[in-house]
C-alpha positions, 0 to 999 in steps of 0.5 A: 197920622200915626198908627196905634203903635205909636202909643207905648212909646209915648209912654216910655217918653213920659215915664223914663225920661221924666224918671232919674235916667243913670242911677243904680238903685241900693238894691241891685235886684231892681232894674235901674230904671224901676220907678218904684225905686225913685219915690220918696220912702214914706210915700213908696206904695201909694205913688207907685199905685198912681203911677201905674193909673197915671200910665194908663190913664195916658194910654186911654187918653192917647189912645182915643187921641189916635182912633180919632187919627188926630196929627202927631202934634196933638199928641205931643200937645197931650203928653206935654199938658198931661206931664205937666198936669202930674208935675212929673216933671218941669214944665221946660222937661215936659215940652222939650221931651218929646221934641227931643225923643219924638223922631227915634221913639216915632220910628221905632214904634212904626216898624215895631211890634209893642203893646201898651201893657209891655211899656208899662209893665216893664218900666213898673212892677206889678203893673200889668201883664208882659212879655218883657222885650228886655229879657229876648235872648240871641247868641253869637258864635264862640269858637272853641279850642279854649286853652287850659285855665292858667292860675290868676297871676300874682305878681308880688314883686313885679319888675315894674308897674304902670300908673292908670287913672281912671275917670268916669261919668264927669257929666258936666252941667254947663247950666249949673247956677250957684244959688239955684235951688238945689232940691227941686221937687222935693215939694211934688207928688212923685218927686221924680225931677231929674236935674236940679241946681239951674235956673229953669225957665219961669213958669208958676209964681216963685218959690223961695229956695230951700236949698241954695246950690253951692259953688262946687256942686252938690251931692244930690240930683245936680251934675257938676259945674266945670269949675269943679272939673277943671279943679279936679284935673288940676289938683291930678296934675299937680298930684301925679306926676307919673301916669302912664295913661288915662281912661275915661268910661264916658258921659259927658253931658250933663243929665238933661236930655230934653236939652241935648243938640249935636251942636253942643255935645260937639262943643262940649267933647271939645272943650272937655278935650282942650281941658284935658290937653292942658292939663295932662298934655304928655299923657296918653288918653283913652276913652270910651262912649257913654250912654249920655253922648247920643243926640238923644240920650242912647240914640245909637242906631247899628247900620242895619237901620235904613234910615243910619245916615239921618238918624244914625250916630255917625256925627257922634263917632266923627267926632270921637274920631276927631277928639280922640286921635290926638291920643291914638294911632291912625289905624283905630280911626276907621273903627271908631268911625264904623262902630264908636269902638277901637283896639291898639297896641299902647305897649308890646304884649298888651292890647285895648279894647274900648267897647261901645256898650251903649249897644246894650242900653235898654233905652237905646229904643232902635234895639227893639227893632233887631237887638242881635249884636249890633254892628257885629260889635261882640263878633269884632271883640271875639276877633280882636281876643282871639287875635290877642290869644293867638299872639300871646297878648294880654287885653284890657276891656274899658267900657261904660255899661257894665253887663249886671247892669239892668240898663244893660239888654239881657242877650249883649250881657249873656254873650258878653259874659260867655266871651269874658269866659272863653278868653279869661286867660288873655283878658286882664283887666276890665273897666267901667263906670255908669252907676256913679257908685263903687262897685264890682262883678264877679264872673263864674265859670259855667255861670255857677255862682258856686263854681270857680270865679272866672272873672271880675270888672272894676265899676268906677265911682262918678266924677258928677256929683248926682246921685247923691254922691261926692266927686271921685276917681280911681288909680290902678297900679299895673303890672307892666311894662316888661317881658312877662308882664301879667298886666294884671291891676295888683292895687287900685286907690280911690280918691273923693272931695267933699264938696259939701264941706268945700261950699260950706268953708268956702275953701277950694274942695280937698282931695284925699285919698279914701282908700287903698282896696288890699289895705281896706278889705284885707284882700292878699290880691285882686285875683276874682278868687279874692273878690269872691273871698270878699263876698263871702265875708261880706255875708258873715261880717256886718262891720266890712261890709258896712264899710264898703257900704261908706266907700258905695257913696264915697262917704255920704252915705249915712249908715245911722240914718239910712240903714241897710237891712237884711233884704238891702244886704243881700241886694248888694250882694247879689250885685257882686254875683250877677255880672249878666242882667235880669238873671239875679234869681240864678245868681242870688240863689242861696244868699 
């Protein structure tokens, strides 16, 4: 038997995981999860309303489950039955869900403290009262004796440069069916279905398809296949000749978490591997974790947790450890095992970083137990920054979850903005994928979005075509090797394919490049006083910011049909601003 506790967690069970898990809605003021963001337009207010009765219709019906001390396996019975009752989700999703998330969200809510009005009412707006457990706060030690800012370098003749490409959120569908359909639940009530272009398994009779899955993907709630992969690093390799290295910011796995196993990330990490060797077998490769590589989707319990060695994510760094040494030295083996992070030296005067974000991952549910910095992870950045400082180094973080991001805690993204701050002068560069979209943060000194900008990260557009995107990647020009480099990114191109047009040719997709960032913004470096400068113009200046708008969706975006308003506008633009999640109020005052 369960104790009452059990009950919000079932509920977060039924409403994330049957919700759109990674996007990042158009206005960045909402969390990435808020539901009301994923219903259909036209029907927005009204299913909102239904969703927040539906989650206490749940939280009636499991409660009385509970009173009456009914076993686990009945409410799981009633959530899956329930689930498909709405057609929240397919009938497959609704009854693995909970076998998937069961023994996390069951742990977690037996040795936590959680009302049923805290789950709802964090996961919807206007449903309820709460005390936000997104929003607790914690710092860490930063030590002071911070050095005098020096001017952003900008290096106009830089004595040589690096090549990076840059890969994130590939999220490969090994289910992925040509000719299944492609828009599936489009028909429903809430219209929240979470992966289309497979077959599913049978359960009602069959409808005719809508909106056949193409060859090459399809920029709407599909991942990819690995034929759309594989075509991209061929077309890479054949492209650039000359990389220095490669980065990948995570997620591999396609966006089906109910169907997630150790076995077949293992399989999956494995392959992805052996592709990259083939292709690229002289260029180091570095990667960091996404929030798709837990067995469950951001199960990533720190140490602290008694029960680390079952329900721990130990398999996980293993098996980074395995597939990344083949690029690393032996020296980051221990610190990937420890923590799924590592730091090396790949050139003298640079060292990297590659954080383990998912320790900020708001569904990353064994958080809620002790969210103060799990592992000692941002107590190991602070070391391995102070270190670099000392040594006269310059550092590049690469990481999956930016600290804007909602999905992101709000205490990890208030200290990770801090340390950003005190080393601005030995960190130049900072990378990370996660929202699919095309974006960047800018940092501020003191957190005064009206101070000088300390800081700002590169969001690097998805490979995945889900999220109603097209596939895309990004190459950074880097000042280096040599001494006295800034290593420093002094221009960064973008390159998409338009699978759309590829199926309807019935050509192999064509990669172009989309845009050089100086060219397209006029910016005469990427200093964060430019990308602030950009900001800035984007308020006055509808034209450039429309076309950045273009390069958000990497070209799917139609401004004519969808258009973005005044209030749309300055959700965008508050994102720039708020490199720390759920303070938009403080850094979009005045927009």
């Amino acid at each position: 038997m369960r104790q009452l506790s059990i009950l919000p967690a079932v509920v977060a069970l039924f409403l994330v995981f049957a919700s759109v898990t990674n996007s990042t809605p158009v206005n960045r003021i909402s969390p990435a999860f808020d539901l009301d963001k994923l219903l259909v337009s036209n029907r927005k207010e009204a299913a909102k309303s239904t969703l927040c009765t539906a989650c206490k219709i749940i939280v009636s019906g499991l409660k009385f489950l509970i009173d009456q001390q009914a076993p686990e396996e009945v409410l799981i019975d009633y959530f899956s039955k329930t689930c498909k009752a709405l057609e929240i989700e397919q009938d497959h999703v609704c009854d693995s869900l909970p076998q998937k998330f069961g023994k996390e969200v069951f742990y977690v809510v037996e040795h936590g403290m959680f009302t049923s009005d805290e789950i709802c009412g964090a996961l919807m707006s206007d449903c309820g009262d709460f005390v936000n457990p997104l929003e607790e706060n914690w710092t860490i030690p930063i030590p002071g004796g911070k050095p005098p800012v020096k001017p952003w370098p900008t290096s106009v003749q830089p004595k040589s440069t690096l090549r990076v490409l840059h890969l994130s959120d590939i999220h490969i569908d090994r289910q992925y069916a040509v000719g299944s359909e492609a828009d599936c639940g489009e028909d429903t009530y809430f219209n929240l279905y979470e992966l289309c272009c497979r077959n599913y398994p049978p359960t009602k009779e069959a409808k005719p398809i809508k909106q056949p899955a193409g060859r090459w993907g399809y920029a709407g709630k599909c991942d990819i296949p690995f034929e759309l992969f594989e075509n991209a690093m061929q077309h890479i390799s054949a492209t650039e000749k000359n990389l220095d290295y490669i980065i990948i910011t995570g997620d591999m796995q396609a966006h089906d978490p109910w169907d997630y196993t150790q076995e077949k990330t293992v399989s999956n990490i494995a392959n992805i591997t052996a592709t990259l060797l083939h292709y690229f077998p002289n260029t180091p490769i570095y990667q960091a974790t996404g929030n798709h590589e837990g067995v469950p989707q951001d199960a990533f319990a720190p140490h602290t947790l008694p029960v680390y060695d079952e329900q721990g994510p130990g398999w996980l760094y293993d098996t980074f450890a395995t597939n990344w040494g083949h690029w690393l030295p032996t020296t980051t083996l221990p610190q990937i095992h420890y923590r799924g992070s590592y730091s090396f030296n790949p050139y003298p005067g640079l060292k990297l970083i590659s954080l383990n974000s998912i320790y900020c991952s708001r569904w990353n549910f064994y958080l809620y137990l002790n969210q103060t910095d799990p592992d000692s992870t941002l107590a190991w950045v602070i070391d391995e920054l102070l270190a670099s400082e000392k040594a006269g180094e310059k550092v590049h973080i690469f990481s999956h979850i930016p600290g804007g991001d909602p999905y992101c805690l709000k205490g990890w993204a208030q200290n990770y903005y801090e340390i950003v701050n005190r080393f601005e002068n030995t960190i130049a560069g900072q990378f990370f994928g996660h929202s699919h979209n095309d974006q960047f943060e800018v940092y501020y000194e003191n957190s005064d979005p009206n101070g000088r900008p300390t800081h700002f990260n590169w969001i690097t557009p998805s490979i995945t075509t889900q999220e109603y995107v097209q596939p895309s990647y990004r190459i950074y020009t880097i000042d280096g090797n040599y001494p006295g480099s800034s290593w420093t990114v002094l221009d960064a191109e973008t390159y998409a394919t338009n699978v759309t047009d590829a199926n309807i040719k019935g050509t192999d997709p064509v990669w172009t490049l989309e845009y050089n960032t100086r060219q397209a913004f006029g910016m005469p470096d990427l200093s964060p006083a430019s990308w602030n400068d950009l900001i800035k113009r984007f308020q006055t200046d509808d034209a450039l910011f429309r076309k950045w708008l273009v390069y958000y969706n990497r070209d799917y975006y139609n401004i004519d049909t969808a258009p973005c308003d005044a209030d749309c506008k300055r959700g965008f633009l508050c994102g720039f601003k708020s490199a720390k999640s759920y303070q938009g109020d403080h850094f979009c005052s005045g927009l």
